[in-house]
N, C-alpha and C positions, 0 to 999 in steps of 0.2 A: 276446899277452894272457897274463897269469899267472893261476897257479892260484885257485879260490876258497877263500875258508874262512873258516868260523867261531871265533871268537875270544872265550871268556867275558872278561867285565870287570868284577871286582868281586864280589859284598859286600865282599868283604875287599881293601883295596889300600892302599898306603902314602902315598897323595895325599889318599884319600877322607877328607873327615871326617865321613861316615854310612854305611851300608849299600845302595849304589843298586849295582844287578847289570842289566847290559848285555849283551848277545850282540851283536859287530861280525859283520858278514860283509863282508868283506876281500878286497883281490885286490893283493896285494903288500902295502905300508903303506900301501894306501888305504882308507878306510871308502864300502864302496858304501852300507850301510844298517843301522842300529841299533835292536835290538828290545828294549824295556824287558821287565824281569821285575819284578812288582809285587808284594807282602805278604811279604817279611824280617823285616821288624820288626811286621808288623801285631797287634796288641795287643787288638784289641777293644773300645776306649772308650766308643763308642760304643752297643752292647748294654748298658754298664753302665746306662741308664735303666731297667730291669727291676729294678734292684735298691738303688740311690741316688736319694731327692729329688732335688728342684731344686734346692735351695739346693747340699745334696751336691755335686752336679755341677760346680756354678762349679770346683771343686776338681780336677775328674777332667778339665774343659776345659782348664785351667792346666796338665797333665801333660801333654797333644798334645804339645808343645814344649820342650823347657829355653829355647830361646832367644827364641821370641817368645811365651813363657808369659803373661804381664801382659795380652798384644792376646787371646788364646783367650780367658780368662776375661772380659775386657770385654767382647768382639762376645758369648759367650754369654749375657751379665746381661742386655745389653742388647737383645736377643730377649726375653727374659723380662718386662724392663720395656715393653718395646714392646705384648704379648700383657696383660697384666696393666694396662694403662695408666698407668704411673706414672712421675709429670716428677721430678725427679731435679733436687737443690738448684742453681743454678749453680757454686756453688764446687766441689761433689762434680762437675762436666765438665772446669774446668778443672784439677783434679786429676787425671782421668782422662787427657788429655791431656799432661799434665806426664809421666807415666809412661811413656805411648807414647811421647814422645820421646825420653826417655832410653832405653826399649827400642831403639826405632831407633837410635842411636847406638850402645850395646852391639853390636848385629847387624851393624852396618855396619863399626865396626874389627873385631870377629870375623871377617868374609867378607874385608878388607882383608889381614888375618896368614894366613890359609889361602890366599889369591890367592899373596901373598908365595910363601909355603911350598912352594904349587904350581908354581911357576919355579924355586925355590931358592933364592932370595933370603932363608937363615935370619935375617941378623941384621934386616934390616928385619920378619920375621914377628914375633920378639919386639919390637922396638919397638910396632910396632900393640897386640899383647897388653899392652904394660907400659902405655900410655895407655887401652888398655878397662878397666884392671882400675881407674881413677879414676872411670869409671862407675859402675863395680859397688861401689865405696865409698859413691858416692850411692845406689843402692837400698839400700842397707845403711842410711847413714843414714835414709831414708825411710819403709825398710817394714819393717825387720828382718833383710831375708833378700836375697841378691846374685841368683836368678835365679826364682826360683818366690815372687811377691810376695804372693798370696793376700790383696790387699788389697781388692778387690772385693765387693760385694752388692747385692741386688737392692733397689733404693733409694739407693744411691750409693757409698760405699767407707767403713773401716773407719778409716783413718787419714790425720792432715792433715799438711800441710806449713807449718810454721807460720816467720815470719818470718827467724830465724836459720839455720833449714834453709832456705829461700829465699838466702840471704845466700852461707852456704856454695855454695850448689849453682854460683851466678853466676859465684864467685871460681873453683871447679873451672874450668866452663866455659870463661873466660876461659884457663887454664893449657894446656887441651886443646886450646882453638881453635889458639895458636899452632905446638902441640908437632903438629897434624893439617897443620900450611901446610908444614913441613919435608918429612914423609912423604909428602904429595900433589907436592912437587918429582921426587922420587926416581921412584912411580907414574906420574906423567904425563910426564917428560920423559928421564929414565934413557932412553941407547940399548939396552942390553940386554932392559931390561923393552918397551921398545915392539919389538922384535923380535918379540920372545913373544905378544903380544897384538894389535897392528896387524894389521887385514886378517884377522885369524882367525873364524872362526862368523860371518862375516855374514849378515844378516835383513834383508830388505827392510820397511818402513813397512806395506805390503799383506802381509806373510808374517805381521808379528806381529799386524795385525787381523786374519787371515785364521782363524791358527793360535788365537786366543783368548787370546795372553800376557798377562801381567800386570806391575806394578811394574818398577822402574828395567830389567830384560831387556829390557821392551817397550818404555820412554822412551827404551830407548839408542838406540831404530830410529826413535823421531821422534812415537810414539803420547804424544798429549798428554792421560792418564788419571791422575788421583790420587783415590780415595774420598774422601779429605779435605777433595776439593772439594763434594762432598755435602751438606757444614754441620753434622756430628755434633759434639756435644760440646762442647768452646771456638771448633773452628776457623771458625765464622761471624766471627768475631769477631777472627780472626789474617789477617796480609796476606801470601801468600805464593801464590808459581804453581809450578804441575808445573816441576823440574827434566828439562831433556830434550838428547837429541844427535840427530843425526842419521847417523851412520857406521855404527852398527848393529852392531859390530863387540864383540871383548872389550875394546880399551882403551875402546871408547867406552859401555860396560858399568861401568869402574873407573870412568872418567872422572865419570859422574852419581851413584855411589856416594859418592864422594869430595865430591861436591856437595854432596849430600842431608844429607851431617854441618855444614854450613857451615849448612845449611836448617835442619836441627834447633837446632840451639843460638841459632838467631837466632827459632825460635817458642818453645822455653823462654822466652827474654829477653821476649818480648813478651806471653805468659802470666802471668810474673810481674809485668809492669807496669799489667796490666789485672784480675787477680786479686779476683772480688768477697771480700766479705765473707759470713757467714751459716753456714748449717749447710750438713754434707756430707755428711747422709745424710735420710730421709725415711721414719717407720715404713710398714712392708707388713703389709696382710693378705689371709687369699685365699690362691685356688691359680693356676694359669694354666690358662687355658684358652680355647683357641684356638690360632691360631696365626700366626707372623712370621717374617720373615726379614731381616736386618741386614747390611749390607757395610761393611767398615772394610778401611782400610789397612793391612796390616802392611810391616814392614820389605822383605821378599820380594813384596809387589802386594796384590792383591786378596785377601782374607780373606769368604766368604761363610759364613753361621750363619741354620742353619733349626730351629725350635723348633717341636712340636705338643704342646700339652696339653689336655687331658681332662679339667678339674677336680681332679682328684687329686694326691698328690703324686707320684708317679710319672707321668714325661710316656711318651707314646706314641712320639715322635720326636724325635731330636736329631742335627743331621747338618753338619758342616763341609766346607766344598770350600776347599783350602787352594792358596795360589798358586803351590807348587811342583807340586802335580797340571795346573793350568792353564799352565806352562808346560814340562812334557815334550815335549808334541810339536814346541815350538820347538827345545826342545833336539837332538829325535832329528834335526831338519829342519839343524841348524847340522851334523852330524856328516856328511852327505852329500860321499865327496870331500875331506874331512878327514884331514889326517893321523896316525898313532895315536899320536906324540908329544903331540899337541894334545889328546885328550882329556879329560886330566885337569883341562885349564883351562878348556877347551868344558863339560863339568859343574859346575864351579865356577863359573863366569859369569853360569849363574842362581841363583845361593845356594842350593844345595839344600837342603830339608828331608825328609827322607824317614822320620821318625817322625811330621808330621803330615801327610805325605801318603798314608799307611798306616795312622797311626793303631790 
């Protein structure tokens, strides 16, 4: 039996692309058991209801994340709208929706090039990056701005998409869809990369209902959960089922990643073909008060948003549980008997986010 020992991992490390800090405890290069250290980045966002309206806030919700920035500030409007009672034009849903999917998309080649990265596989990282950054063209065309959209309000959103930007976004679409079926040959059937990834962090079906996971980490295990099915926004109205595997594993992780862009770009297509007419926003008056609470999908799983107000402008409570907090202890559970080569990609596998799970 070899010695024990503790082993920090992380804030700071050349795989990571966030600040998550680890403590392995070790017995040769095997991980018996891994203790998360929690508030690095912790920021205080939340407190800021003491000092920012409501409207304010959409603003300070959108900063939880650079990357799934667009889904924070939606789930929180829509708390607001919820408490406040206000139905929200249909076109201003399918807008909103349009943008969650291009989010998704941005997130999913981004998590695709750090996966990469995380094996070593440089030239295919930058491939992933060179087709995300045709994304980020579309938020740009659409909202002004490539990751913090601030196109959101309480009553619907601020800016349309109007036929030509529809036109453009399809033609993108279509460039990406084929340029993603290359990269997804390399991810899913490359022998090197399925060395890497096969058979790594597996999760039983009962581990990840057990453990409370979320989004595609959870679907790679067989858990058939998508918010989307809930009916928010356009998706009553789009045809589309939880992408899932069942290997549980980290290719089987890439594997539904890779999917869910194939999934996105085919509810874009179906959004814009169903697209009503009308306005996309709807005057508000009032404060909010009471309170709600809202779940939306983001790119990473479940996204929950709790809103209490008081009448005033200043709310009482505002509180996110974001899907990378919800699936740590699947994380910490894959590391058990792990080898410490594996880590870097055992933490990558659930797409961490650890400024909105810190916040």
């Amino acid at each position: 039996m070899g010695k024990r020992k503790v082993v920090p991992f992380g804030p700071q490390h050349p795989v990571l692309p966030e600040p998550i800090h680890l403590d392995l405890v070790m017995e040769d290069e095997k991980i018996l058991e891994a203790v998360p250290n929690i508030g690095f980045v912790h920021r205080g966002l939340e407190g800021l209801i003491e000092k920012k309206d409501f409207n304010e806030l959409i603003y300070i919700a959108e900063r939880t994340c650079g990357i799934c920035s667009y889904q924070h500030g939606m789930g929180y409007t829509e708390t607001l709208e919820q408490i406040m009672g206000v139905e929200i034009p249909d076109r201003a849903k399918f807008l909103r929706s349009t943008w969650s999917e291009l989010g998704r998309l941005h997130s999913h080649l981004l998590w695709l090039g750090l996966l990469a990265d995380g094996f070593g596989f440089e030239s295919l990282f930058y491939e992933c990056w060179r087709i995300r950054e045709k994304i980020l063209d579309l938020h740009e065309l659409t909202v002004g701005a490539r990751l913090i959209f601030s196109v959101n309000k309480v009553g619907g959103v601020l800016r349309d998409i109007t036929p030509e930007m529809q036109k453009t976004i399809l033609e993108t679409l279509d460039v990406v869809e084929e340029e993603v079926k290359n990269i997804q040959k390399t991810f899913l059937y490359d022998y090197s990369v399925q060395s890497r990834l096969k058979g790594i962090g597996v999760l039983s079906l009962q581990q990840v209902h057990d453990l409370g996971c979320a989004g595609p980490f959870a679907r790679a295990s067989g858990l058939n959960l998508d918010m989307r099915k809930l009916g928010y926004d356009a998706y009553p109205y789009i045809d589309f089922e939880p992408i899932i595997s069942t290997d549980g594993d980290c290719f089987a992780r890439c594997d539904v990643r890779t999917r869910e862009i194939f999934q996105s770009i085919d509810i874009i297509r179906q959004i814009f073909a169903k697209m009503p007419e009308g306005d996309i926003a709807v005057p508000v008056k009032g404060m909010p008060n009471g309170e709600a609470t809202v779940r939306i999908e983001q790119p990473r799983g479940e996204a929950v948003y709790y809103v209490k107000g008081n009448g005033k402008k200043l709310l009482d409570r505002m509180r996110i549980r974001t899907p990378t907090f919800a699936n740590l202890p699947g994380l910490l559970e894959t590391m058990k008997g792990a080898d410490l080569s594996d880590v870097p990609l055992l933490i990558l596998s659930i797409d961490p986010c650890i400024s909105c799970t810190e916040r």
